[in-house]
C-alpha positions as CSV (number, residue, x, y, z in Angstrom):
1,X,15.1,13.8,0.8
2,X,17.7,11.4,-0.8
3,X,15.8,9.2,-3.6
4,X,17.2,5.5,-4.1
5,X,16.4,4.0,-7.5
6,X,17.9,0.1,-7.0
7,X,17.6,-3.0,-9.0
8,X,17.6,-6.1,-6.8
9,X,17.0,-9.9,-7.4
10,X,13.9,-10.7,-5.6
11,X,13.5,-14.2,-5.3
12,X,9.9,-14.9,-4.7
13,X,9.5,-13.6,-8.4
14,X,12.7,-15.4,-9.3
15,X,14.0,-12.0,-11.1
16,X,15.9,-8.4,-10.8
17,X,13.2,-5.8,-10.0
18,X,12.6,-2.1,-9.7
19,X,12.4,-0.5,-6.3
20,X,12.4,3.1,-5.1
21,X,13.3,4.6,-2.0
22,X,12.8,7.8,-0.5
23,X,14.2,8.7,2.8
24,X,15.0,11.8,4.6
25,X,19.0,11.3,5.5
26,X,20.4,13.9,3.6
27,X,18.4,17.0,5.7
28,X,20.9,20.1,6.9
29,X,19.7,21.8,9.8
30,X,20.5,25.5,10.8
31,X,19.8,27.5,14.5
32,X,17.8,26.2,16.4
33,X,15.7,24.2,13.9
34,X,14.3,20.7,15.7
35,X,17.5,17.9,14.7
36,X,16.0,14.1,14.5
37,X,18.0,11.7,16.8
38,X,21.1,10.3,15.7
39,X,20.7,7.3,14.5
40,X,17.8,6.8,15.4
41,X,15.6,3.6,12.8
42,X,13.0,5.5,10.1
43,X,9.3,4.4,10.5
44,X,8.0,3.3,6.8
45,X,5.7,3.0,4.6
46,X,5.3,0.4,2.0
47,X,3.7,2.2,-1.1
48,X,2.0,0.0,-3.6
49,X,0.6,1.9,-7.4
50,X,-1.9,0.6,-9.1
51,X,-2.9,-1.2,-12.5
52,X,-0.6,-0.4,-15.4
53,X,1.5,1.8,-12.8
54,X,5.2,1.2,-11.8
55,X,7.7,2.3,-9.1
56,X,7.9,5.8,-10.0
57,X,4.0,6.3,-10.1
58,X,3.6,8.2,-6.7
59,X,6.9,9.5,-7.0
60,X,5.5,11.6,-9.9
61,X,1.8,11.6,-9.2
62,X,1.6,13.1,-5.9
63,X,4.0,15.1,-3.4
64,X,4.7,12.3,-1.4
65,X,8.6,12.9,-1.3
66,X,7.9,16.2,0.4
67,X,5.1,14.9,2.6
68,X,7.2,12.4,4.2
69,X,10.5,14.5,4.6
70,X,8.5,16.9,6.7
71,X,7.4,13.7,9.0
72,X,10.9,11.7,8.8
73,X,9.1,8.9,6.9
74,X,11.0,6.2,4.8
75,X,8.9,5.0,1.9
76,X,9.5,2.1,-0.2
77,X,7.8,1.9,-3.3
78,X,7.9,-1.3,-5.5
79,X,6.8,-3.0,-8.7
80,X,4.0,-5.3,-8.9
81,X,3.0,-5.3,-12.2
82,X,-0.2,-6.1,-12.8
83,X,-0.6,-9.3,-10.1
84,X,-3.0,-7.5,-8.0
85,X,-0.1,-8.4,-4.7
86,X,-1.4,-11.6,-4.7
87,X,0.3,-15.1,-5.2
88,X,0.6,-16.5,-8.2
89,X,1.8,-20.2,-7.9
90,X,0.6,-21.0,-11.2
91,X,3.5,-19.2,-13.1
92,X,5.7,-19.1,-9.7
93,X,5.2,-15.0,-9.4
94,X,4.5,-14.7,-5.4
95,X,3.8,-11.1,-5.5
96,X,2.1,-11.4,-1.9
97,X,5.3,-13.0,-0.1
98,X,7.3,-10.6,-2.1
99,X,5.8,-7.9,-0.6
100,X,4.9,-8.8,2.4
101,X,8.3,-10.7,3.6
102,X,10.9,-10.5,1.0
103,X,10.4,-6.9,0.4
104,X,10.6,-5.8,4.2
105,X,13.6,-8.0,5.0
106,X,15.0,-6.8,2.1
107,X,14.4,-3.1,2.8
108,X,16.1,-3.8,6.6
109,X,19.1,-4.9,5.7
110,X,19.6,-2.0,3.3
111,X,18.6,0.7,5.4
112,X,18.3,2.2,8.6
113,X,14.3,1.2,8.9
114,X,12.7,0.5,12.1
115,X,12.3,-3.0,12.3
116,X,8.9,-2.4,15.2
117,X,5.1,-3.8,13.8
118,X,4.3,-0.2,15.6
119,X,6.5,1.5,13.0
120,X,5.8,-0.1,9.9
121,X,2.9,0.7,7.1
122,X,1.4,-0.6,4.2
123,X,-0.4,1.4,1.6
124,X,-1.3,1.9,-2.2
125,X,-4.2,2.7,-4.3
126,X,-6.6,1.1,-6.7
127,X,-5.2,-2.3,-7.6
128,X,-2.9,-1.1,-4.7
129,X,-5.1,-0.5,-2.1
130,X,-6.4,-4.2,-2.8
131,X,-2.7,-5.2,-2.4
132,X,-2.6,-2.5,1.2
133,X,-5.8,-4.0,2.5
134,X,-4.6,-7.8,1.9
135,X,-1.3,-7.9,2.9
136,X,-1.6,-5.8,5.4
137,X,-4.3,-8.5,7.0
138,X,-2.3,-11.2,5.9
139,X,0.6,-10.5,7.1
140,X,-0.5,-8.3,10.1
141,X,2.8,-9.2,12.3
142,X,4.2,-7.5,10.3
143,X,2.5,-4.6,9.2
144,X,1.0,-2.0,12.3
145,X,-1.5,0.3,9.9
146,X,-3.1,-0.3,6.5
147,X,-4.0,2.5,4.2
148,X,-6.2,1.8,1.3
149,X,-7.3,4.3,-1.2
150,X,-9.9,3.7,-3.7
151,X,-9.0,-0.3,-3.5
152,X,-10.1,-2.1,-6.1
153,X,-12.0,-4.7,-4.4
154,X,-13.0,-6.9,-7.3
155,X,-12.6,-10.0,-5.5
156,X,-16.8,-10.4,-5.1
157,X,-19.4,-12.4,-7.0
158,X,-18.6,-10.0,-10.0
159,X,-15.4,-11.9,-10.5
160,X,-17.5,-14.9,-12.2
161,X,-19.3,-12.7,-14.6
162,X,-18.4,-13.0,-17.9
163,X,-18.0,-9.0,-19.2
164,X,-19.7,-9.6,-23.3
165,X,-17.8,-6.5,-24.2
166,X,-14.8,-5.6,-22.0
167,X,-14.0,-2.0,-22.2
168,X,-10.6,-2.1,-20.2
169,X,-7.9,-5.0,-20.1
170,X,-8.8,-5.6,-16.7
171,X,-12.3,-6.9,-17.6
172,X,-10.9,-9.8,-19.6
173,X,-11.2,-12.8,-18.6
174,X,-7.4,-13.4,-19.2
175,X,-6.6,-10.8,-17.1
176,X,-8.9,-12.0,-14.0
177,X,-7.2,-15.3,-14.3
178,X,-3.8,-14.2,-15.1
179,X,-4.1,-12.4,-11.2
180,X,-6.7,-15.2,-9.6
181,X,-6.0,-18.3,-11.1
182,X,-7.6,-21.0,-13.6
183,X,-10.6,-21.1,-10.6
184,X,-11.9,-17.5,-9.7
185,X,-14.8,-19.7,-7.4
186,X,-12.1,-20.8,-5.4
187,X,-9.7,-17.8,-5.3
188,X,-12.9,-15.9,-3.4
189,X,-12.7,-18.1,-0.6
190,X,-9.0,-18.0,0.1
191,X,-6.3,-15.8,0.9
192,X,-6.1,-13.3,-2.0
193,X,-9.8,-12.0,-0.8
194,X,-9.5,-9.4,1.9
195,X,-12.6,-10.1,3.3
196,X,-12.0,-14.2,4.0
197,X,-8.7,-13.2,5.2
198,X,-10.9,-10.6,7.9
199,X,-13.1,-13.2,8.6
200,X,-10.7,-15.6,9.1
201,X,-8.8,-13.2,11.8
202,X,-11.9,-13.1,13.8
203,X,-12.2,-16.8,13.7
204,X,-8.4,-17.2,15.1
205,X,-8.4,-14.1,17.5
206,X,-5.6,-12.3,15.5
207,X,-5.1,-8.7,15.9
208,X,-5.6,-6.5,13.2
209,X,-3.6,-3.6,12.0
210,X,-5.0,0.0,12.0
211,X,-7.1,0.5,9.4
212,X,-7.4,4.0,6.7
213,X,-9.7,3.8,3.7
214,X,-10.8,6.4,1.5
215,X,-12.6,6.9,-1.5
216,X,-13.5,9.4,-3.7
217,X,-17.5,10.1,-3.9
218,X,-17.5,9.8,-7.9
219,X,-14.9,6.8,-8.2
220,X,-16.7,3.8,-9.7
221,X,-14.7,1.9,-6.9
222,X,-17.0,3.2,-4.5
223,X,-19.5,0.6,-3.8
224,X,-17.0,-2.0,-3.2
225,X,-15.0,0.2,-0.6
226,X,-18.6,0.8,1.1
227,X,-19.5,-3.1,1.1
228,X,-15.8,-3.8,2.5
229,X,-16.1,-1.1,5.2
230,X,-19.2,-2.4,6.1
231,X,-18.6,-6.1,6.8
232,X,-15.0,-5.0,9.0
233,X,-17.2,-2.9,10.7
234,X,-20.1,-6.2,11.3
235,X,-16.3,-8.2,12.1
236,X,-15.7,-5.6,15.0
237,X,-12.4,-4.3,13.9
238,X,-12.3,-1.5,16.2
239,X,-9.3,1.1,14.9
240,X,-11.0,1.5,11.6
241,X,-11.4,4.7,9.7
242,X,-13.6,5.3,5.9
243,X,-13.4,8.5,4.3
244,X,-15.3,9.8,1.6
245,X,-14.8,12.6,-0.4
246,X,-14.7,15.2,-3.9
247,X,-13.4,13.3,-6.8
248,X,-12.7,10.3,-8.9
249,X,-10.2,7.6,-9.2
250,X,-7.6,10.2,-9.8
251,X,-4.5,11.6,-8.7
252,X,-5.7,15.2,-7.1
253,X,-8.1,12.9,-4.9
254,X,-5.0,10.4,-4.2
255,X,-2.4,13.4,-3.0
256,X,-4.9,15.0,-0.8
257,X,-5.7,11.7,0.6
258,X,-2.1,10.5,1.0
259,X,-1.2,13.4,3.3
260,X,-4.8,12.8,5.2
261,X,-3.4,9.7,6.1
262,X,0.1,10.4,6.6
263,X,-1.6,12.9,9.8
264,X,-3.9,9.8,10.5
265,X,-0.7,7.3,10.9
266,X,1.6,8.1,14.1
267,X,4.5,9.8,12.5
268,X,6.9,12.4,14.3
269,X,6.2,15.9,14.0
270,X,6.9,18.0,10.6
271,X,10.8,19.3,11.1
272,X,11.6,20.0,7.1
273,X,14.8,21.2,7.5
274,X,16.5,22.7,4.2
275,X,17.0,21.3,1.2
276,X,16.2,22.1,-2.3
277,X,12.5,22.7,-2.3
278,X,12.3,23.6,1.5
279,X,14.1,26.4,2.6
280,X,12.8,25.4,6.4
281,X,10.6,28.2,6.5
Protein backbone atom coordinates (compact mmCIF):
# COMPACT_ATOMS: atom_id res chain seq x y z
CA UNK A 1 0.00 0.00 0.00
CA UNK A 2 1.90 3.20 -1.22
CA UNK A 3 1.22 6.09 1.39
CA UNK A 4 1.10 9.85 -0.20
CA UNK A 5 1.75 12.59 2.31
CA UNK A 6 1.13 15.92 -0.08
CA UNK A 7 0.84 19.61 0.73
CA UNK A 8 -1.58 21.27 -1.67
CA UNK A 9 -3.16 24.90 -1.81
CA UNK A 10 -6.73 24.44 -1.31
CA UNK A 11 -8.55 27.27 -2.19
CA UNK A 12 -11.87 27.23 -0.41
CA UNK A 13 -9.59 27.71 2.77
CA UNK A 14 -7.40 30.08 0.83
CA UNK A 15 -4.10 28.04 2.18
CA UNK A 16 -1.51 24.98 1.60
CA UNK A 17 -2.94 21.99 3.54
CA UNK A 18 -2.12 18.52 4.78
CA UNK A 19 -3.58 15.52 2.92
CA UNK A 20 -2.78 11.79 3.10
CA UNK A 21 -3.29 9.16 0.77
CA UNK A 22 -3.27 5.59 0.84
CA UNK A 23 -3.74 3.44 -2.16
CA UNK A 24 -2.96 0.07 -3.11
CA UNK A 25 -0.69 0.60 -6.48
CA UNK A 26 2.45 -0.72 -5.43
CA UNK A 27 1.02 -4.62 -4.74
CA UNK A 28 3.34 -7.60 -6.36
CA UNK A 29 1.52 -10.63 -7.17
CA UNK A 30 2.96 -14.21 -7.37
CA UNK A 31 1.15 -17.78 -8.99
CA UNK A 32 -1.86 -17.70 -9.31
CA UNK A 33 -2.81 -15.05 -6.80
CA UNK A 34 -6.17 -12.89 -8.05
CA UNK A 35 -4.36 -9.60 -10.17
CA UNK A 36 -6.79 -6.35 -10.08
CA UNK A 37 -7.50 -5.04 -13.66
CA UNK A 38 -5.09 -2.96 -15.36
CA UNK A 39 -5.89 0.23 -15.04
CA UNK A 40 -8.76 -0.09 -13.91
CA UNK A 41 -10.14 3.63 -11.42
CA UNK A 42 -9.83 2.90 -7.32
CA UNK A 43 -13.23 3.25 -5.47
CA UNK A 44 -12.57 5.76 -2.31
CA UNK A 45 -13.15 6.71 0.66
CA UNK A 46 -13.09 10.11 2.07
CA UNK A 47 -11.86 9.77 5.75
CA UNK A 48 -12.59 12.62 8.06
CA UNK A 49 -10.70 12.46 12.17
CA UNK A 50 -12.23 14.09 14.65
CA UNK A 51 -11.75 17.15 17.21
CA UNK A 52 -8.12 18.03 17.99
CA UNK A 53 -7.15 15.13 15.30
CA UNK A 54 -5.17 15.60 11.96
CA UNK A 55 -4.42 13.73 8.81
CA UNK A 56 -2.48 11.08 10.21
CA UNK A 57 -5.05 10.26 12.97
CA UNK A 58 -6.53 6.93 11.36
CA UNK A 59 -3.34 6.33 9.78
CA UNK A 60 -1.99 5.64 13.31
CA UNK A 61 -5.21 4.90 15.22
CA UNK A 62 -6.56 1.97 13.43
CA UNK A 63 -5.44 -0.59 10.63
CA UNK A 64 -7.04 1.09 8.09
CA UNK A 65 -4.03 0.91 5.56
CA UNK A 66 -4.23 -2.83 5.72
CA UNK A 67 -8.01 -3.01 5.70
CA UNK A 68 -8.24 -1.26 2.52
CA UNK A 69 -5.22 -2.84 0.58
CA UNK A 70 -7.01 -6.20 1.09
CA UNK A 71 -10.29 -4.60 -0.63
CA UNK A 72 -8.34 -2.23 -3.39
CA UNK A 73 -9.67 0.87 -1.59
CA UNK A 74 -8.12 4.38 -2.12
CA UNK A 75 -8.54 6.56 0.98
CA UNK A 76 -8.02 10.13 1.31
CA UNK A 77 -7.68 11.51 4.57
CA UNK A 78 -7.61 15.31 5.15
CA UNK A 79 -7.34 18.14 7.64
CA UNK A 80 -10.17 19.92 9.01
CA UNK A 81 -9.11 21.31 12.00
CA UNK A 82 -11.44 21.87 14.39
CA UNK A 83 -14.43 23.43 11.83
CA UNK A 84 -16.72 20.65 12.46
CA UNK A 85 -16.69 20.23 7.92
CA UNK A 86 -18.92 22.97 7.91
CA UNK A 87 -18.68 26.49 6.24
CA UNK A 88 -17.34 29.11 7.79
CA UNK A 89 -18.06 32.37 5.76
CA UNK A 90 -17.44 34.44 8.66
CA UNK A 91 -13.54 34.05 8.53
CA UNK A 92 -13.81 32.72 4.75
CA UNK A 93 -12.74 28.91 5.98
CA UNK A 94 -15.38 26.72 3.72
CA UNK A 95 -14.43 23.46 5.21
CA UNK A 96 -17.78 21.99 3.75
CA UNK A 97 -17.07 22.91 -0.05
CA UNK A 98 -13.54 21.89 0.66
CA UNK A 99 -14.41 18.65 1.28
CA UNK A 100 -17.13 18.06 -0.41
CA UNK A 101 -15.98 19.57 -4.02
CA UNK A 102 -12.54 20.90 -3.88
CA UNK A 103 -11.19 17.88 -2.08
CA UNK A 104 -12.74 15.23 -4.66
CA UNK A 105 -11.77 17.26 -7.76
CA UNK A 106 -8.64 17.60 -6.36
CA UNK A 107 -8.06 13.91 -5.48
CA UNK A 108 -9.22 13.05 -9.39
CA UNK A 109 -6.93 14.80 -11.05
CA UNK A 110 -4.09 13.41 -8.97
CA UNK A 111 -4.97 9.89 -8.97
CA UNK A 112 -6.33 7.07 -10.69
CA UNK A 113 -9.88 7.37 -8.53
CA UNK A 114 -13.08 6.39 -9.86
CA UNK A 115 -14.90 9.29 -10.68
CA UNK A 116 -18.74 7.11 -10.30
CA UNK A 117 -21.31 8.48 -7.25
CA UNK A 118 -21.56 4.34 -6.95
CA UNK A 119 -17.86 4.28 -6.14
CA UNK A 120 -17.23 7.06 -3.93
CA UNK A 121 -17.52 7.29 0.19
CA UNK A 122 -17.52 9.52 2.79
CA UNK A 123 -16.71 8.74 6.35
CA UNK A 124 -15.03 9.90 9.82
CA UNK A 125 -15.71 9.82 13.36
CA UNK A 126 -16.75 12.02 16.22
CA UNK A 127 -16.56 15.62 15.02
CA UNK A 128 -15.99 13.51 11.76
CA UNK A 129 -18.83 11.50 11.62
CA UNK A 130 -20.81 14.92 11.95
CA UNK A 131 -18.68 16.15 8.95
CA UNK A 132 -19.56 12.10 7.11
CA UNK A 133 -23.25 12.40 7.90
CA UNK A 134 -23.47 16.25 6.49
CA UNK A 135 -21.66 16.24 3.59
CA UNK A 136 -22.44 13.23 2.57
CA UNK A 137 -26.37 14.56 2.52
CA UNK A 138 -25.30 17.71 1.26
CA UNK A 139 -23.49 16.87 -1.35
CA UNK A 140 -25.12 13.45 -2.09
CA UNK A 141 -24.31 13.67 -6.09
CA UNK A 142 -21.45 13.17 -5.19
CA UNK A 143 -20.98 10.92 -2.47
CA UNK A 144 -22.78 7.08 -2.95
CA UNK A 145 -22.49 5.82 0.97
CA UNK A 146 -22.01 7.75 4.26
CA UNK A 147 -20.35 6.18 7.29
CA UNK A 148 -20.63 7.80 10.48
CA UNK A 149 -19.09 6.65 13.68
CA UNK A 150 -19.93 7.94 16.98
CA UNK A 151 -20.92 11.51 15.18
CA UNK A 152 -20.94 14.17 17.29
CA UNK A 153 -24.32 15.48 16.59
CA UNK A 154 -24.31 18.56 18.74
CA UNK A 155 -26.12 20.57 16.33
CA UNK A 156 -29.61 20.25 18.75
CA UNK A 157 -31.26 22.50 21.23
CA UNK A 158 -28.11 21.89 23.54
CA UNK A 159 -26.15 24.14 21.25
CA UNK A 160 -27.94 27.31 22.94
CA UNK A 161 -27.15 26.26 26.44
CA UNK A 162 -24.69 28.14 28.08
CA UNK A 163 -22.21 25.28 29.82
CA UNK A 164 -21.38 27.36 33.60
CA UNK A 165 -18.34 25.32 33.79
CA UNK A 166 -17.02 23.85 30.55
CA UNK A 167 -14.90 20.88 31.19
CA UNK A 168 -13.51 20.49 27.51
CA UNK A 169 -12.68 23.28 24.80
CA UNK A 170 -15.46 22.20 22.89
CA UNK A 171 -18.10 23.29 25.48
CA UNK A 172 -17.06 26.91 25.17
CA UNK A 173 -18.95 29.16 23.84
CA UNK A 174 -16.06 30.36 21.61
CA UNK A 175 -15.60 27.19 20.31
CA UNK A 176 -19.51 26.59 19.33
CA UNK A 177 -19.28 29.85 17.53
CA UNK A 178 -15.91 29.67 16.12
CA UNK A 179 -17.66 26.24 14.11
CA UNK A 180 -21.50 27.68 13.90
CA UNK A 181 -21.33 31.18 13.67
CA UNK A 182 -22.21 34.55 15.76
CA UNK A 183 -26.09 32.91 15.60
CA UNK A 184 -26.22 29.17 16.82
CA UNK A 185 -30.40 29.75 16.57
CA UNK A 186 -29.99 30.09 13.09
CA UNK A 187 -27.16 27.70 12.21
CA UNK A 188 -29.79 24.76 13.46
CA UNK A 189 -32.07 25.43 10.82
CA UNK A 190 -29.64 25.57 7.87
CA UNK A 191 -27.22 23.57 6.11
CA UNK A 192 -24.53 22.65 8.73
CA UNK A 193 -27.38 20.52 10.67
CA UNK A 194 -27.68 17.06 9.29
CA UNK A 195 -31.07 16.65 10.18
CA UNK A 196 -32.57 20.01 8.16
CA UNK A 197 -30.41 19.06 5.44
CA UNK A 198 -32.47 15.23 5.71
CA UNK A 199 -35.55 16.89 5.95
CA UNK A 200 -34.90 19.17 3.37
CA UNK A 201 -34.13 15.98 0.90
CA UNK A 202 -37.52 14.62 1.56
CA UNK A 203 -39.01 17.94 0.85
CA UNK A 204 -37.17 18.08 -2.76
CA UNK A 205 -37.30 14.33 -3.61
CA UNK A 206 -33.42 13.97 -3.58
CA UNK A 207 -31.90 10.62 -3.24
CA UNK A 208 -29.96 9.81 -0.39
CA UNK A 209 -26.70 8.09 -0.07
CA UNK A 210 -26.33 4.70 1.73
CA UNK A 211 -26.26 5.17 5.14
CA UNK A 212 -23.66 3.33 8.08
CA UNK A 213 -23.83 4.52 11.71
CA UNK A 214 -22.36 3.11 14.66
CA UNK A 215 -21.85 3.78 18.07
CA UNK A 216 -20.42 2.47 20.92
CA UNK A 217 -22.91 1.49 23.86
CA UNK A 218 -20.87 3.56 26.54
CA UNK A 219 -19.89 6.64 24.32
CA UNK A 220 -21.55 9.73 25.68
CA UNK A 221 -22.32 10.46 21.94
CA UNK A 222 -24.88 7.90 22.18
CA UNK A 223 -28.10 9.57 22.54
CA UNK A 224 -27.58 11.92 19.84
CA UNK A 225 -26.72 9.07 17.26
CA UNK A 226 -30.14 7.29 18.60
CA UNK A 227 -32.26 10.68 18.20
CA UNK A 228 -30.58 11.10 14.56
CA UNK A 229 -31.29 7.44 13.59
CA UNK A 230 -34.53 7.85 14.62
CA UNK A 231 -35.84 10.88 12.76
CA UNK A 232 -33.96 9.33 9.14
CA UNK A 233 -35.83 6.43 9.95
CA UNK A 234 -39.56 8.64 10.59
CA UNK A 235 -37.88 10.61 6.96
CA UNK A 236 -38.05 7.03 5.27
CA UNK A 237 -34.51 6.78 4.22
CA UNK A 238 -34.61 3.25 3.29
CA UNK A 239 -30.73 1.97 2.90
CA UNK A 240 -29.95 2.84 6.45
CA UNK A 241 -27.97 0.83 8.89
CA UNK A 242 -27.30 1.79 13.13
CA UNK A 243 -25.03 -0.33 15.01
CA UNK A 244 -24.49 -0.47 18.48
CA UNK A 245 -21.94 -1.97 20.28
CA UNK A 246 -18.95 -2.63 23.43
CA UNK A 247 -17.15 0.45 24.06
CA UNK A 248 -16.55 4.11 24.25
CA UNK A 249 -15.57 7.00 22.11
CA UNK A 250 -12.36 5.27 21.46
CA UNK A 251 -10.09 3.93 19.01
CA UNK A 252 -10.52 -0.21 19.72
CA UNK A 253 -14.37 0.64 19.13
CA UNK A 254 -13.44 2.85 15.96
CA UNK A 255 -11.03 0.01 14.11
CA UNK A 256 -13.49 -2.72 14.73
CA UNK A 257 -16.09 -0.56 13.37
CA UNK A 258 -14.15 0.79 10.39
CA UNK A 259 -13.60 -2.74 8.95
CA UNK A 260 -17.54 -3.45 9.78
CA UNK A 261 -18.24 -1.03 7.46
CA UNK A 262 -15.60 -1.36 4.97
CA UNK A 263 -17.65 -5.28 4.55
CA UNK A 264 -20.96 -3.12 4.69
CA UNK A 265 -19.77 -0.74 1.68
CA UNK A 266 -19.54 -2.56 -1.86
CA UNK A 267 -15.83 -3.02 -2.22
CA UNK A 268 -14.06 -5.90 -4.37
CA UNK A 269 -13.07 -8.84 -2.76
CA UNK A 270 -9.90 -9.16 -0.29
CA UNK A 271 -6.77 -9.98 -2.84
CA UNK A 272 -3.71 -8.74 -0.46
CA UNK A 273 -1.08 -9.58 -2.43
CA UNK A 274 2.61 -9.17 -0.89
CA UNK A 275 4.01 -6.56 0.48
CA UNK A 276 5.74 -5.81 3.72
CA UNK A 277 3.18 -6.77 6.27
CA UNK A 278 1.32 -9.31 4.07
CA UNK A 279 3.08 -12.06 2.81
CA UNK A 280 -0.38 -13.10 0.75
CA UNK A 281 -1.01 -15.84 2.85
Amino acid sequence: MAVFHIDFMAETLGRTVPLVVILPTDKVYFGDMPRREAGKPFKTLYLLHGVIGSAIDWLYGTRIQRYAEERDLAVVMPAGENGFYVDHPWDTKMYGEYVGRELVEFTRRTFPLSRKREDTYIGGLSMGGFGAMRNGLKYSGTFGAVVSLSGAFITDEELLVKAEKPMFPSDTEEFKHSCFGPDLAAALESDMNPRWLAERMVREGKPFPSIYMACGEDDPLLARNKALHARLTELGVQDLTFEIGPGSHEWDFWDKYILRALDWLPLEGRAAGVSSGNVGI
